[in-house]
C-alpha positions in Angstrom: -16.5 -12.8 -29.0 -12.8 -12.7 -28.0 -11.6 -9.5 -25.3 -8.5 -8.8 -24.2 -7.8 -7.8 -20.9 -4.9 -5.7 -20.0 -4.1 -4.6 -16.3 -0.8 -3.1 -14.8 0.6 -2.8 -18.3 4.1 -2.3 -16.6 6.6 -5.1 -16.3 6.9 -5.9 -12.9 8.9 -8.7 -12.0 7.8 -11.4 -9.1 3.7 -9.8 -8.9 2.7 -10.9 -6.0 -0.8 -13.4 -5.9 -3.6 -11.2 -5.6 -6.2 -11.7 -2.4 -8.9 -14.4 -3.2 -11.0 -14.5 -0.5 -14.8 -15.6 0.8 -14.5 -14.1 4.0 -12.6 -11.4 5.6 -9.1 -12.8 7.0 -8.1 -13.0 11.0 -6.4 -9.5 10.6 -9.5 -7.5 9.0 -12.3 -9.6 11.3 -10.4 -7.4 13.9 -12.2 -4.3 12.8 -15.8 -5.5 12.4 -15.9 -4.1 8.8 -18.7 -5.1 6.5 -18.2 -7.8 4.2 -18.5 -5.6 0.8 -14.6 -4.7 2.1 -13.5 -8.5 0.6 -12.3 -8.8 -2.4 -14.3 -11.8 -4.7 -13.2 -13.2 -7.7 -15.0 -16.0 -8.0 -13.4 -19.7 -7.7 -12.2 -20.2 -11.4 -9.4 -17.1 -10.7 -7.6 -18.7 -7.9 -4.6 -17.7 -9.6 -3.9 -13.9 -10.1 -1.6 -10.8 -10.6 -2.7 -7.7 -8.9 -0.6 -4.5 -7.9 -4.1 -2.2 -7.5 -4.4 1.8 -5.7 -0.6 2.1 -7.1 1.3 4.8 -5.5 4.6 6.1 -6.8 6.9 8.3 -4.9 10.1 10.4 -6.7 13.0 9.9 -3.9 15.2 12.8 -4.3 18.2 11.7 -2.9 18.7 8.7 -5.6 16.6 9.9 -8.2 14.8 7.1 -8.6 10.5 6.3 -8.5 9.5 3.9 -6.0 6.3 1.8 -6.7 4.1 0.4 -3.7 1.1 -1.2 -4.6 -1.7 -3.3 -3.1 -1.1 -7.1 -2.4 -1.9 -9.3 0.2 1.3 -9.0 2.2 2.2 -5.6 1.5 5.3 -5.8 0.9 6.7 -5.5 -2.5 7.9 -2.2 -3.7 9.7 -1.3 -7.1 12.7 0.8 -8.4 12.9 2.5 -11.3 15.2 4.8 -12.9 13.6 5.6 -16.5 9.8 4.4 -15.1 10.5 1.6 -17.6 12.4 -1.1 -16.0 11.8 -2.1 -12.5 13.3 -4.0 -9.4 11.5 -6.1 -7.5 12.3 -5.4 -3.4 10.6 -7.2 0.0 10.4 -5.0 2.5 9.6 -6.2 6.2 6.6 -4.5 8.0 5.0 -5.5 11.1 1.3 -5.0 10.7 -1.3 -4.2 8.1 -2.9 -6.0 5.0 -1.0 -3.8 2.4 -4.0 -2.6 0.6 -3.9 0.7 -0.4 -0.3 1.7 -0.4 -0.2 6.1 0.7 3.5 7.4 0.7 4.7 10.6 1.4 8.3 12.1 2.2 9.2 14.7 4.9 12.5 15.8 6.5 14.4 13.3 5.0 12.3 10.2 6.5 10.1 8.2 4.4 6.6 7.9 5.9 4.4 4.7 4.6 0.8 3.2 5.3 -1.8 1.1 4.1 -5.7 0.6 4.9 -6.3 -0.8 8.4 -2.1 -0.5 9.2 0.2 1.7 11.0 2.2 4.6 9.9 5.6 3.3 8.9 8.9 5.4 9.1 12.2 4.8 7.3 15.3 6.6 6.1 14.7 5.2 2.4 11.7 3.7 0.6 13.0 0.0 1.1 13.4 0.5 4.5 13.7 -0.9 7.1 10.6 0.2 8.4 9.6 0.9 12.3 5.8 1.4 13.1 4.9 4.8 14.5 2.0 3.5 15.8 -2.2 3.4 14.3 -3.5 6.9 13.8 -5.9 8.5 15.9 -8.8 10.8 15.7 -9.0 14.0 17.7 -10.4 12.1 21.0 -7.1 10.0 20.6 -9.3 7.0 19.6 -7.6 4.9 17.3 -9.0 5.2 13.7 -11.1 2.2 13.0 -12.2 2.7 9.4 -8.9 3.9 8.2 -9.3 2.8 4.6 -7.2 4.1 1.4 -5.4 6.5 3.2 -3.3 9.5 1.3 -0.1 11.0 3.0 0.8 14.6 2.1 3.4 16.8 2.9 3.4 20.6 2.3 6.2 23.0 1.4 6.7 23.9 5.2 7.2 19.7 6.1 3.6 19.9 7.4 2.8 16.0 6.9 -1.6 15.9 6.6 -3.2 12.3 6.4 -6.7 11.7 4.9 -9.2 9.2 4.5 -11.8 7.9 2.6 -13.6 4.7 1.4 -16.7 4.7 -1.0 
């Protein structure tokens, strides 16, 4: 029996090589998660597109979508200005595993994390990007598990981040 398999349907030029992994990396080991957070694909996929937990963001001030999704730097986004053709972009960040992609706008800025990364601030979505620093809980204790984060910002420019994994 023959299948066909169809994943991120869009035409995205220069997909980055998704994660294939046996063990978590040096960055991840840092936060003693457990080991169901890898990603397996089994040795016979070594070689793989992936652009997964897609989040897409309207920029007012051009008019055009913005496209970050997971991949093992974390740092590809796309333009588009009819949601049909895209741009490829690199964008330079200084921490973070790019997993995840949350995106939000407020006051002009453009605010940008990932699981297990900083918040990110810029003037537009490709940047450049400055880390505002990992976010903490109410004790001030830097948030360990922060996994698939969302970004949200309210009519009154109230910015709210969540969490959750599982």
């Amino acid at each position: 029996m023959s299948a066909t398999l169809y994943c991120n349907p869009l035409p995205l030029p220069q997909l980055p090589r998704g994660r294939y992994s046996g063990q978590p990396t040096a960055f991840e080991q840092q936060f003693d998660l457990p080991d169901a957070f890898c990603i397996f694909f089994g040795k016979d996929r070594p070689d793989f597109r992936e652009s997964g937990d897609v989040e897409v963001l309207h920029y007012q001030p051009d008019g055009c979508w913005y496209l970050f999704g997971s991949s093992r730097a974390g740092d590809s986004v796309y333009r588009s200005r009819d949601f049909l053709t895209w741009e490829h972009f690199q964008i330079s960040l200084t921490a973070g595993n790019g997993y995840a992609p949350a995106v939000t706008q407020r006051s002009g800025k453009v605010y940008l994390s990932f699981s297990l990364s900083p918040l990110y601030e810029a003037d537009h979505p490709l940047g450049p990007y400055h880390s505002l620093g990992y976010l903490c809980d109410q004790r001030g204790a830097k948030l360990k598990a922060w996994l698939d984060p969302a970004l949200f910002t309210d009519d009154d420019q109230r910015m709210y981040a969540y969490w959750g994994y599982g």
